[in-house]
C-alpha positions in Angstrom: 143.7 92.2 26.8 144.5 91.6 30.2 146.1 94.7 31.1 143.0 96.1 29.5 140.6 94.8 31.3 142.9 95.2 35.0 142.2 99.1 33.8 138.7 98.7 33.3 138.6 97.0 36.8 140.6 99.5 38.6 138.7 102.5 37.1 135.4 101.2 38.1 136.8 100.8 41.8 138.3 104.1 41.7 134.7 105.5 40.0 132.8 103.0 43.1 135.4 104.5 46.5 134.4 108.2 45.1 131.1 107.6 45.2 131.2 105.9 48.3 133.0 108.6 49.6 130.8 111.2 48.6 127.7 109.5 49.9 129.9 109.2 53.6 130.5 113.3 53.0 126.8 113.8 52.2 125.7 111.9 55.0 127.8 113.3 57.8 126.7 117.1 56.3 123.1 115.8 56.9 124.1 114.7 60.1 125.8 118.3 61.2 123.1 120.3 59.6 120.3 118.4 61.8 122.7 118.4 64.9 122.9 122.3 65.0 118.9 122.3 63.8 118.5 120.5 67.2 121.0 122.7 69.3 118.9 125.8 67.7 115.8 124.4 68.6 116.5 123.6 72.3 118.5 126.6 72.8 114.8 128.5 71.2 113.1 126.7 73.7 114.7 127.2 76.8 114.5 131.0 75.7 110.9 130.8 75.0 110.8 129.3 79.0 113.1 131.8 80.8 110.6 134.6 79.2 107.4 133.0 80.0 109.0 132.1 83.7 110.5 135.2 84.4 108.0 137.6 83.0 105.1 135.7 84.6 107.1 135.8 88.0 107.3 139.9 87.5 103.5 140.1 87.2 102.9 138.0 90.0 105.2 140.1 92.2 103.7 143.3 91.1 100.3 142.1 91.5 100.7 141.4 94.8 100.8 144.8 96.0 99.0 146.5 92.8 95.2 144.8 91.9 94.9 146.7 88.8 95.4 144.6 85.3 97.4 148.0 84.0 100.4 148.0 86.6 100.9 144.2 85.8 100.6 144.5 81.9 103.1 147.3 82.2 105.0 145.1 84.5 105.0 142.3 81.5 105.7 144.8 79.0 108.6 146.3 80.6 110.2 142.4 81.6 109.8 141.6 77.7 111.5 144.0 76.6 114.3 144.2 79.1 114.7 140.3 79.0 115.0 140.0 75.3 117.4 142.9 75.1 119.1 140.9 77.1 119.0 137.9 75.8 119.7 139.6 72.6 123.0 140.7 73.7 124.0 138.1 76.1 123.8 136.0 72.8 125.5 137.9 70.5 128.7 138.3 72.7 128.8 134.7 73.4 128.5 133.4 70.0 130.9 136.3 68.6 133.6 135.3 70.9 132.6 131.4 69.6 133.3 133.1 66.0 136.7 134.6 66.5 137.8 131.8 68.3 137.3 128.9 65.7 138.6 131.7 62.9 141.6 131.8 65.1 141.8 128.0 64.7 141.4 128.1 61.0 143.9 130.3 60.3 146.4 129.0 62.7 146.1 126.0 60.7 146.4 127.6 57.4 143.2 126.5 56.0 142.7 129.7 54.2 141.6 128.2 50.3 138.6 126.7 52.4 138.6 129.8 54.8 135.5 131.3 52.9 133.3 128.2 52.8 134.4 127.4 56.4 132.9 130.7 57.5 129.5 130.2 55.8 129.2 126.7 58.4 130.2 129.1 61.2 127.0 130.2 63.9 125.6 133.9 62.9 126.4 136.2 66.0 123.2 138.3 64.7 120.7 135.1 63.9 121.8 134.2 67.2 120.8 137.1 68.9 117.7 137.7 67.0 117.0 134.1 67.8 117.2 134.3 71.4 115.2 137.7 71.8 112.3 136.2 69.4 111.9 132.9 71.7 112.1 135.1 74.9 109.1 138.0 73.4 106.8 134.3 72.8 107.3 132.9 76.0 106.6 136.4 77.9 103.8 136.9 75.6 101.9 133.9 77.3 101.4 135.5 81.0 100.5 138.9 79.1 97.8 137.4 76.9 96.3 135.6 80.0 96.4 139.2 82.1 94.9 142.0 79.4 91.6 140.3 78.8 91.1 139.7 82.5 89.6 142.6 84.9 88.7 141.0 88.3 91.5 140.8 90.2 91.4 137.2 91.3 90.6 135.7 88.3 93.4 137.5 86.6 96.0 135.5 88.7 94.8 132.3 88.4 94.1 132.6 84.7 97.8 134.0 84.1 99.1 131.0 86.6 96.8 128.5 84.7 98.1 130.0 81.2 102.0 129.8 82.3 101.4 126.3 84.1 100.2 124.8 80.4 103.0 126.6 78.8 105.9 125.2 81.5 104.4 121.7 80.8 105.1 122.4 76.9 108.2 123.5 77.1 109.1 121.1 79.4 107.8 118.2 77.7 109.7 119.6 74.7 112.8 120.6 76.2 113.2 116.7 77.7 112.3 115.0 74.4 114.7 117.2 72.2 117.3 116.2 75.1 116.3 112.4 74.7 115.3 113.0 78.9 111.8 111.4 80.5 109.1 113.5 79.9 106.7 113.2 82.7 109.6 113.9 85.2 111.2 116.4 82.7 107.7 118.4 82.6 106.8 118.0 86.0 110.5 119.5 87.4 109.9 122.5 85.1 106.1 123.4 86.1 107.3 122.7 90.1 109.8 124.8 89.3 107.7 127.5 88.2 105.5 127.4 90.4 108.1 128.1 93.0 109.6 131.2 91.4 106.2 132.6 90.9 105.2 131.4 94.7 108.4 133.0 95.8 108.2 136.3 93.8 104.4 137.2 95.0 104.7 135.7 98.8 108.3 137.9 99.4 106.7 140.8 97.1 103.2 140.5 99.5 105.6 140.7 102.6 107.5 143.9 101.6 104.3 145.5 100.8 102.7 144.6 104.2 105.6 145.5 106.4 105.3 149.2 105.2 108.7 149.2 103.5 107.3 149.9 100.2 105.3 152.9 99.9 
C-alpha cells in the first residue's frame, strides 16, 4: 500500500511540474508575442512620423518659391511615393539579412526537427516592408490633406503647419509612451523638431530662390 500510494504521490507531482511548466511556456509566448507587437508598433510609428515630417518639409520648401496649391500637392505626392519606396526597401533588406542570419544560427546549431516552427516565429521580410511603406503613405498623407482643400496661398501654409504640428504631438506623445519616455518632453522635442526642419527647408529654399540661382 505504501509503495502504492508513493506512485500516486509521485504521479501527481510529475502531472503538477508539467503543468507548471506549460503555464511558464504559455506565459513567456504571451510575453514574446506582445514584445514584438510593441516593437511593430513603435517601429509603425516612427514611419508614420518620418513621412509626415519629411513630406511636409518638401511642401514647405517648394512653396516657398511656388504659391500655387498644384506644385506643392505634386511635391507631396511625389515625396510619398519616393519615401515609402524607400522605406519599403530599406526594410526589406534589413530584416532579410536579420532572417538569414538567425537561420544561419539555427542550423549551425542543428535545430533542424524545430527548424520549420522556428521559421514561422521569424520577422516577415515582406510584412516588414509593407509595414513600413503603409505607416510612411499615413503620415505624408496628413500635410497633403491639409494643402488640396486650401487655395489662398497663406492660409495653405499655416493650415498644413497647423495639421503636421497636431500630428508631431501625436506621434510624439505616442512614440514616448510606447518607449516608457515622459511625454510632455517626448512630444514637445518631436514638434520643435519639426518645426525646425520645416523652418529650415522653406527659409534655405526662399534663399536660393531669391538669390537668382534657381530659375
Amino acid at each position: 500500500m505504501a509503495s502504492i500510494t508513493n506512485i500516486q504521490e509521485i504521479s501527481k507531482n510529475d502531472i503538477e511540474k508539467q503543468s507548471n511548466m506549460e503555464i511558464e511556456q504559455n506565459l513567456e509566448v504571451e510575453i514574446v508575442d506582445y514584445s514584438k507587437r510593441a516593437q511593430w508598433l513603435r517601429a509603425a510609428v516612427l514611419g508614420a512620423n518620418d513621412g509626415l515630417l519629411s513630406t511636409s518639409s518638401l511642401m514647405m520648401g517648394i512653396g516657398a518659391i511656388h504659391q500655387d496649391s498644384k506644385s506643392m500637392i505634386l511635391t507631396g505626392m511625389a515625396g510619398l511615393v519616393a519615401g515609402a519606396c524607400s522605406m519599403a526597401i530599406g526594410e526589406f533588406v534589413s530584416v532579410y539579412s536579420q532572417y538569414d542570419i538567425e537561420m544561419s544560427q539555427i542550423k549551425r546549431e542543428n535545430e533542424i526537427e524545430s527548424l520549420e516552427e522556428k521559421k514561422k516565429k521569424l520577422p516577415s521580410p515582406l510584412q516588414a516592408a509593407g509595414a513600413s511603406a503603409l505607416a510612411f503613405a499615413i503620415g505624408a498623407t496628413v500635410p497633403l490633406l491639409g494643402a488640396v482643400f486650401v487655395k489662398d496661398y497663406y492660409v495653405r501654409l499655416g493650415v498644413v503647419v497647423g495639421a503636421v504640428s497636431l500630428a508631431l504631438l501625436g506621434f510624439g506623445g505616442l512614440s514616448a509612451y510606447l518607449g516608457k519616455a515622459p511625454l510632455v518632453k517626448s512630444s514637445l522635442r518631436v514638434l520643435i523638431g519639426g518645426w525646425l526642419a520645416m523652418g529650415i527647408t522653406f527659409g534655405l529654399t526662399k534663399l536660393v530662390g531669391v538669390t537668382g540661382l534657381y530659375g
